[in-house]
N, C-alpha and C positions, 0 to 999 in steps of 0.2 A: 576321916573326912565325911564321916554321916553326914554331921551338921553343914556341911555345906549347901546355901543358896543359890537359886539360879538370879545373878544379877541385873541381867536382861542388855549388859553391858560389853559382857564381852565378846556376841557374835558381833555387834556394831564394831567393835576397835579391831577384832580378826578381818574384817570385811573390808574396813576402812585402810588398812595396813598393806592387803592384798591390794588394793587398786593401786596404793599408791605406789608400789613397785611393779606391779601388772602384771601379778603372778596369780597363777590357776590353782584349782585345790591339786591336783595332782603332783605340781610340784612342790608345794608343800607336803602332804601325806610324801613323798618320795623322800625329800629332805629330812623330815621328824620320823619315819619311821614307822605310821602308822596307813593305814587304809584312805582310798579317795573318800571311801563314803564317809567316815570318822570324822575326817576335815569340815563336809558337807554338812553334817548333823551341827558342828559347831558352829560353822556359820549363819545357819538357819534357826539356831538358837532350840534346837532339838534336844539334845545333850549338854554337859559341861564335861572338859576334859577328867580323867578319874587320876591322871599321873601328873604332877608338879614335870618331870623332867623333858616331856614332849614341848613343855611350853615353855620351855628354858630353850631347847632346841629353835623354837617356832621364834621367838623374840631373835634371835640373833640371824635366822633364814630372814625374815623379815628386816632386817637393820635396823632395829629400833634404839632411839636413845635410853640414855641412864632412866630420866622419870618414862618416858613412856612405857618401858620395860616393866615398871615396877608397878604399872595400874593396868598394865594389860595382866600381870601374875595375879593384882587382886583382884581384875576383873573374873579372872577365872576358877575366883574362891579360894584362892593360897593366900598365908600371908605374903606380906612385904619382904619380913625379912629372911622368906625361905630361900631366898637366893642362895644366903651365905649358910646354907644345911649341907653343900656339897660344892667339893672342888667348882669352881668355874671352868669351864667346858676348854676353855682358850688355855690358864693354866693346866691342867691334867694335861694335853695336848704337848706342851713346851717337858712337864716331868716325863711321857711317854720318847717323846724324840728331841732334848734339848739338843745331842751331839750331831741327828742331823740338822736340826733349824742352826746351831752355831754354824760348824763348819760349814753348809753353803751361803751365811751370811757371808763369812770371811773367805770364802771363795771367791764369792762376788765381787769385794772391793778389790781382788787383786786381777780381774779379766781385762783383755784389753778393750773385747765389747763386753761391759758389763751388761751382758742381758741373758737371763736362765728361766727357762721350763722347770718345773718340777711338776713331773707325769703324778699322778693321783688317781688309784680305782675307787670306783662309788661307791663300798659301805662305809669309809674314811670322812665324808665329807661333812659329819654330823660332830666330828673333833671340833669346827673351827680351824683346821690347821692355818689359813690365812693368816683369822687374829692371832695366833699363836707367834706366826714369822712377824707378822704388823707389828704388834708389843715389843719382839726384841730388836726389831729394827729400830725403832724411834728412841732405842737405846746408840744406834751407833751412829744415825745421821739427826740432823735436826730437824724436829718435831713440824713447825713449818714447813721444811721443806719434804714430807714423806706424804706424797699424796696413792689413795687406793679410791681402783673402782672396781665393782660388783657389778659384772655385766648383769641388763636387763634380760629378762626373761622374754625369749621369740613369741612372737605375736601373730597369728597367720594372717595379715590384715591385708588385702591384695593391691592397699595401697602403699608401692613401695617406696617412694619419697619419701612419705609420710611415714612410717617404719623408720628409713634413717635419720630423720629430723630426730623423732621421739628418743629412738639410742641416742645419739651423741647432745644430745640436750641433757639427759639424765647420767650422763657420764659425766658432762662437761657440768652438771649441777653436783655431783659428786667430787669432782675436784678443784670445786669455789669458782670457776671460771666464769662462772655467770651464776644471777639469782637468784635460789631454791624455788622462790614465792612468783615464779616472771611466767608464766602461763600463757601469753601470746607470742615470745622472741623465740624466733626459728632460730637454728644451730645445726650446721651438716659439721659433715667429716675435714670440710675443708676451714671452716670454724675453730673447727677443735684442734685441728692441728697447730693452726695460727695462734692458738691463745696458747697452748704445751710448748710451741718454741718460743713463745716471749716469756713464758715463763723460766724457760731452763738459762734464755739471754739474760732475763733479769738477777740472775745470781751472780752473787760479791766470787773472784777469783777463788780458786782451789774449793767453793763447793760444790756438792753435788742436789741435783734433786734425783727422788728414789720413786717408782712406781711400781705396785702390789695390783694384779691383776687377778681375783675370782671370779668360780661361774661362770668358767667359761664355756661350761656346757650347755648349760643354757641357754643362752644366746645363738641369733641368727649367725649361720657359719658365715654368710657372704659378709654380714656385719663384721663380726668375729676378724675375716681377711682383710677387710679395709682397715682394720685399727691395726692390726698386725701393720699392715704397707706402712701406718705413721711412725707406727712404733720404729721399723726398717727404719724408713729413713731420715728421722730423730737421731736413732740411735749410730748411723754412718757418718749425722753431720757433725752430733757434740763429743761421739767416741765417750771419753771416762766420765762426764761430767749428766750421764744420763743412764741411770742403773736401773733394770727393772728384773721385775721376777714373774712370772705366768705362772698361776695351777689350775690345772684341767686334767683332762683325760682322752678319749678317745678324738674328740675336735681338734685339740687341740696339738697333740700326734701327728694329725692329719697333715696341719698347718706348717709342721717342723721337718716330718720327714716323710710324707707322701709322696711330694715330687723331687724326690732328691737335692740335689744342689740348687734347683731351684724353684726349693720350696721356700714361703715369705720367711720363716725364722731358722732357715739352717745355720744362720751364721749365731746361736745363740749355745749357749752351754745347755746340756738336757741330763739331767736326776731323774731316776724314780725313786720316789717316797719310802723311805725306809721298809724292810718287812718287821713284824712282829718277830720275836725273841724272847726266850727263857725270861730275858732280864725285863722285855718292857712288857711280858705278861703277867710278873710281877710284881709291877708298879702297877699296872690296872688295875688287879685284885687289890690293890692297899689302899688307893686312892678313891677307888668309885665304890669297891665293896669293904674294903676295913678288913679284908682277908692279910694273913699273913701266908707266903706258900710255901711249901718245902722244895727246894729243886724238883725233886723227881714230878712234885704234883702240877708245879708249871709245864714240864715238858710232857706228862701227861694232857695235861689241856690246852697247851698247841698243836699235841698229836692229833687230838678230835677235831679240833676247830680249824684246822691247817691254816693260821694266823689270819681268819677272816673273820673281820673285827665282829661284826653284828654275831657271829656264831660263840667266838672269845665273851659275849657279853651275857650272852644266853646261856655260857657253859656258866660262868662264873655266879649269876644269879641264881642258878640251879644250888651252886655250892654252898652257895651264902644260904638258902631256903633248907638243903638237905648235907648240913656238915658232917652227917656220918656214912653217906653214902661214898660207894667206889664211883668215881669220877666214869669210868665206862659204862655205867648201871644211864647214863644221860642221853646215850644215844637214841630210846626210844622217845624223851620229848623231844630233842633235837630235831629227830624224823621230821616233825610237822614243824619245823623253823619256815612262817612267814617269806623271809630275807629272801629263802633259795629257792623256795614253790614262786614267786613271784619273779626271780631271777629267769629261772628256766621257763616258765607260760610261753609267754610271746613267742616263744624257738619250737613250739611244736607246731606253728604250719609257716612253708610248706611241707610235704610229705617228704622231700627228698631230703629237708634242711631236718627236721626230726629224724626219719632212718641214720641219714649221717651221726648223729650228736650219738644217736645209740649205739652203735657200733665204737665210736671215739670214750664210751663211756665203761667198754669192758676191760679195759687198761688203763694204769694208773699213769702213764707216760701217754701223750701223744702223738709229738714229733718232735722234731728240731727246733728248736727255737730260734728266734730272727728279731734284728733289729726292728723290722718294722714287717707286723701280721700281715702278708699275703691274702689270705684269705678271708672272706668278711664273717661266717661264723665263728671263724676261731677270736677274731679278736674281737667281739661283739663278748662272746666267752671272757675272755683276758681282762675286757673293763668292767663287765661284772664284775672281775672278782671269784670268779669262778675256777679260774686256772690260773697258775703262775710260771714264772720260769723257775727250773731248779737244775741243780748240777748235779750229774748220775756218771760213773765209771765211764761212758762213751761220751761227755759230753754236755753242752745245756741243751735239756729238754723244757718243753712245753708237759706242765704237768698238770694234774687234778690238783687241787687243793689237801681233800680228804676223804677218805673210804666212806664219811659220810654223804658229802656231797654227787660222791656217782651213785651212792645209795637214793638218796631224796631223787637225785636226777633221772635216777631208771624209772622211777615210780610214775614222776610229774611224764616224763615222755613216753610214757607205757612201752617201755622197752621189750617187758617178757612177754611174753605168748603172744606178741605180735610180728608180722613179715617183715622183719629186717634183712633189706639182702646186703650177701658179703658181699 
């Protein structure tokens, strides 16, 4: 890609793209995978991206249609048709976990409130797994009637009206309810719910309308709780004839079982997203790197990576770049993996909230595990991605990941030769 030109084009369509979902560079650099500042330079027409696949990532963060996709790729000096150089993000996604996206399809149509959570930790959320569910749903319900919204990104704007107007307007302009191009028609929550139930009344007997809810993390929580109360009580009025599915994470938790029985979505069936496995690290290697793996060499590099995806990706690139190296020989670039130094930052202050993490980090077990994390560092941990639950001779515990991650993690929280008290 020497020859590539700066177009002068693509910081204008990144810029123009971000407003018009009203998303900050952070959440993008967070979503693609790369640094706030990276974003910045691109925007500001500093730089051009160096990798095709950040901007395959950023086109789908962004929602972009078919053609805008394909001039924002050549805005950014790729061709057109390097799309099709590499699985699409939403297929690989469906070949990694088709058994769980089928079976909670087909779960779904048999609930009596058809309405499901599927919990999701953040180094996952650059799959696409939404479109991946979207795709085979419009396989099983009709296309018309399978409406998705991508919550907007929280805005601190202290006007809070004006906050709810702008979500449920860009919600309700994501579900055709009103018109994409209508820049003066206000739209609240009580709006949107008015137009969601005439829409599910206007369905011909025995069908259903389907609702795919992303991003939800995103978005403002109180926001977030008001649509959950429509969703509630949508979903108590029309019972079978109103199916939905939520993927989030930690908000979204919150939402399901923070207040127990009555919390807004306890009456909803709750997943968590498949873990990685021998067989879907497998498929990774074949489909993003064109590796073929021997058993032992997958469960070797789910041992390193303790199925946490962005380190699975790093290990594998490694292999791809060094096919005759021993798969262990990777832990020292590993060490400096971005993912997990950026993971752990924020958790070393306070002082007490750092001591803690060090002390939890000299074992590979933490505690017990729990429906729902008690305490806010651990599960702050948990949605990282950083720890998991796993079964051990006494029990499911709360565990590390991998011998790497308490390795990076002593480092980033300066655990040695500092006053940790027991």
């Amino acid at each position: 890609m020497s020859d590539r030109k700066k177009t002068g084009k693509f910081d204008e369509l990144l810029t123009r793209y971000m407003r018009r979902i009203r998303s900050s560079a952070h959440s993008v650099a967070e979503a693609i995978g790369v640094s706030r500042q990276t974003v910045l330079n691109w925007r500001y027409g500093i730089t051009l991206p160096k990798e095709r696949e950040p901007i395959i990532k950023c086109a789908s963060f962004l929602r972009l249609e078919e053609s805008e996709k394909e001039e924002f790729i050549r805005a950014a000096g790729f061709s057109s048709d390097s799309l099709s150089e590499s699985e699409p993000v939403e297929d690989l996604s469906y070949q990694l976990f088709k058994g769980h996206i089928e079976s909670a399809i087909e779960k779904l149509s048999s609930l009596q409130y058809p309405v499901m959570v599927q919990f999701i930790q953040a180094d996952l959320y650059e799959l696409s797994l939404h479109n991946a569910l979207l795709n085979r749903i419009k396989l099983r319900y009709k296309p018309e009637n399978v409406l998705q919204i991508y919550i907007p990104p929280h805005l601190s704007n202290p006007d809070q009206v004006k906050n709810k107007i702008n979500y449920f307007k860009d919600i309700a302009q994501q579900c055709k309810f009103i018109d994409g191009h209508s820049k003066n028609q206000e739209f609240d929550d009580i709006d949107f719910e008015r137009a969601l139930r005439e829409r599910i009344r206007s369905l011909h007997e025995a069908e259903e309308i389907f609702l795919l809810i992303s991003n939800f993390e995103k978005g403002s929580f109180e926001l977030n709780r008001l649509l959950a109360t429509i969703i509630r009580s949508l979903s108590d009025r029309f019972e079978r004839r109103f199916h939905v599915v939520i993927c989030g994470g930690e908000k979204l938790q919150e939402l399901s079982l923070g207040n127990g029985v009555l919390s807004l979505l306890n009456h909803a069936t709750k997943e968590y997203w498949q873990e990685f496995d021998e067989s879907t690290v497998s498929t990774l290697a074949k489909y993003r790197f064109k590796l073929n793996l021997t058993d032992t060499l997958a469960k070797n590099i789910l041992k390193m990576s303790g199925g946490h995806f962005q380190l699975l990706n790093e290990c594998l690139a490694l292999l791809e770049k060094y096919p005759s190296r021993d798969v262990n020989s990777f832990s020292s670039e590993l060490s400096d993996s971005a993912c997990i130094w950026q993971a752990f930052l924020p958790l070393r202050i306070p002082e007490n909230i750092r001591q803690q993490i060090c002390l939890w980090l000299e074992k590979e077990e933490i505690t017990k595990a729990q429906p729902f994390i008690l305490d806010d560092t651990l599960r702050r941990l948990y949605w990282k991605n950083l720890i998991t639950n796993r079964v051990t001779s006494v029990g499911e515990k709360l565990c590390w990941r991998c011998s790497l991650i308490q390795t990076i993690g002593q480092t980033v929280m300066k655990c040695h030769g500092e006053d940790v008290q027991k």
